[in-house]
N, C-alpha and C positions, 0 to 999 in steps of 0.2 A: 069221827075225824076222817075215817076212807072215805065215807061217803060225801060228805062237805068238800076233800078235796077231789073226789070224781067230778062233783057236779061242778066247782070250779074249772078242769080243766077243759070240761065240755063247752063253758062260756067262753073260754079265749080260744076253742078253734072255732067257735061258732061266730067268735068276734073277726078271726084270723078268716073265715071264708069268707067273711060281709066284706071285708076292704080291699081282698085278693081277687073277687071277685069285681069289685068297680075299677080294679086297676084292669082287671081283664077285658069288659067292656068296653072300655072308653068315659067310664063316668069320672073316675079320678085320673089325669093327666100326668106327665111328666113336670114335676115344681109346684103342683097343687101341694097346699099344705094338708094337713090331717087334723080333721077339725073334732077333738076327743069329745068332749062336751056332744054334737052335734050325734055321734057316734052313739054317746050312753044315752041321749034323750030318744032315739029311733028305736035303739036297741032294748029300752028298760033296763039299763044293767049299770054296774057300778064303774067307775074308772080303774079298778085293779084287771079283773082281765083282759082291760083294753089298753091297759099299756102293756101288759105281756105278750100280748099281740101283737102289738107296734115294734118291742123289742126283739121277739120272733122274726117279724118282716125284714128288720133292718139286717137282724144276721144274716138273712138270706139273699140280699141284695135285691128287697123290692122298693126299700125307703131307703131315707138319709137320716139320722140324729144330730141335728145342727144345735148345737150350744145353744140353749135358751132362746131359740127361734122352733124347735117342736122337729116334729118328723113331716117331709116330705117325697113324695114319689119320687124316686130315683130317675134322673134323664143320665144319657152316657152320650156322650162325645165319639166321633169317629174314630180318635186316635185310640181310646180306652177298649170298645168295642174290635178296633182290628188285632189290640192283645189279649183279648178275652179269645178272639175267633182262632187264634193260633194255640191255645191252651185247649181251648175245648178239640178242634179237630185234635193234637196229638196224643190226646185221651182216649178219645173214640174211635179214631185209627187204630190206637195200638187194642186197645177190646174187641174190633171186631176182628185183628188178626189174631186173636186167645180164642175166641167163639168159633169161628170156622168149623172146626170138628165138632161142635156141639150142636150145629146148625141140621138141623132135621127139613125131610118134605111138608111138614106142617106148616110150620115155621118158614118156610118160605112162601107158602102156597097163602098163608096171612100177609105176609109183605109184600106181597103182589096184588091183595084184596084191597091192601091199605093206601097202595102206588094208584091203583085205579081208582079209590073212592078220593086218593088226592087230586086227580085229574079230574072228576066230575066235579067237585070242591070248586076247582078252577074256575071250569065252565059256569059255573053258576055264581062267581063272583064271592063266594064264601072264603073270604079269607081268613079268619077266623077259626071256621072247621077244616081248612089247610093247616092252618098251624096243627090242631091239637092232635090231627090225624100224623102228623110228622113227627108228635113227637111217640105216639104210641107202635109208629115201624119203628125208630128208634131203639125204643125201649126191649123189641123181639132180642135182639142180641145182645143190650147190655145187663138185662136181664138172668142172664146165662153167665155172667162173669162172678167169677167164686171171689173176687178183691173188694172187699164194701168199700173200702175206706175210697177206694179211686171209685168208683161207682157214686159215693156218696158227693164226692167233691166234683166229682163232671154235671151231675144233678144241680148242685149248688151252684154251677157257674151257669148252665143254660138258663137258670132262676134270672138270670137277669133280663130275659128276654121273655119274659110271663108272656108278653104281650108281642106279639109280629108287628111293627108299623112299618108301612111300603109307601116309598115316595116314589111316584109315578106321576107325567107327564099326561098322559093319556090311557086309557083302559087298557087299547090296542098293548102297551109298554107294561100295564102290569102284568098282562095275561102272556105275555113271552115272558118275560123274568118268569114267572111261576112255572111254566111249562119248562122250562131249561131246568127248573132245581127241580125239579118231579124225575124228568129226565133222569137225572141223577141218580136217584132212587131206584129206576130199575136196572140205573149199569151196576149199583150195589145188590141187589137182587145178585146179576149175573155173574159177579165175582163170587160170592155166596158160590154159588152152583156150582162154580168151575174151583173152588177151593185155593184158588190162588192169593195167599195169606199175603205177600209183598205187595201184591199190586195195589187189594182190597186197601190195605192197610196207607200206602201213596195215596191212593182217590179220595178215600176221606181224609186225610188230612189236608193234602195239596189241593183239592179240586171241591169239594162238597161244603169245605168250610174256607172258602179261600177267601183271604183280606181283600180282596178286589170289590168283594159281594157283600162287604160289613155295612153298608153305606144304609144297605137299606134293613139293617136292625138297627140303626142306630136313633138314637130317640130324642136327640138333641134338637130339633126343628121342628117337632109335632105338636 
């Protein structure tokens, strides 16, 4: 029986990174439906760990479970999004003013490796390894926070932005937007250093995740 239900749960992460992962890409869309059948005939696998999968996703806000219309990839509206973005920055505000003192020259000397390989990211148009490099400076100090359960729910709410999509005008407009929230990155660095818990604690909520700047996670128009 352990072993039957090992090897089950391996199929539904395995099913869980197959779907996670084209949301990541761009192969599955925001209101694309989730096509199960489609899913177990690519995969060889049954329909049980692919709807555990599916019901995984949903908990975490990367699908929708619509009444008898199946699961689809979750889009969020602007308004939705600027209340997610006021949740998350007063999360992360308040952890990285608990981590201060936990914060080492390592540990910085990483999120200054992470700040500049977000800038080459830039230059080279990867936005994609922008994002995930943002979220692993991130992660340096919430990482350090002894509260799972807020840890746990901050995780669950950036889940909704698997994916970075940036609506831009011209290249010239993405590559400043980018460079301004990078920016950002090492005035957090600098407050890091200078141990100033209020300020640190203001910038990321007010400044680093400010409702001004939700527009472009927001995934209503992609």
């Amino acid at each position: 029986m352990e072993k039957k239900m090992s090897q089950y749960l391996t199929l539904k992460d395995h099913v869980y990174n197959y779907i996670s992962s084209k949301i990541n890409d761009g192969s599955l869309k925001p209101q694309d439906k989730i096509n199960e059948q489609q899913i177990s005939d690519e995969l060889e696998i049954s329909r049980t760990p692919i709807r555990e999968a599916l019901i995984q996703l949903a908990s975490e806000g990367y699908l929708e479970n619509r009444a008898r219309k199946g699961f689809r990839v979750r889009s969020l509206d602007y308004e939705k999004t600027k209340e997610l973005y006021e949740i998350i920055g007063l999360l992360d505000g308040r952890i990285a003013y608990m981590t201060v003192d936990l914060i080492n020259d390592n540990h910085l000397k990483n999120m200054r490796f992470l700040a500049d390989s977000m800038a080459s990211a830039i230059e080279q148009g990867l936005n994609q390894k922008y994002y995930e490099l943002q979220i692993e400076f991130h992660n340096i100090y919430t990482d350090l926070y002894n509260n799972q359960e807020m840890i746990n729910l901050l995780n669950k709410l950036k889940k909704n932005f698997m994916r970075k999509y940036y609506f831009f005008e011209t290249k010239t407009d993405e590559k400043a937007i980018l460079k301004k929230t990078n920016d950002q990155h090492y005035e957090i660095i600098r407050l890091f250093e200078e141990k100033k818990k209020e300020e640190l604690e203001r910038y990321i909520r007010d400044i680093h995740w400010a409702v001004d700047i939700a527009i472009y996670d927001s995934l209503q128009n992609y």
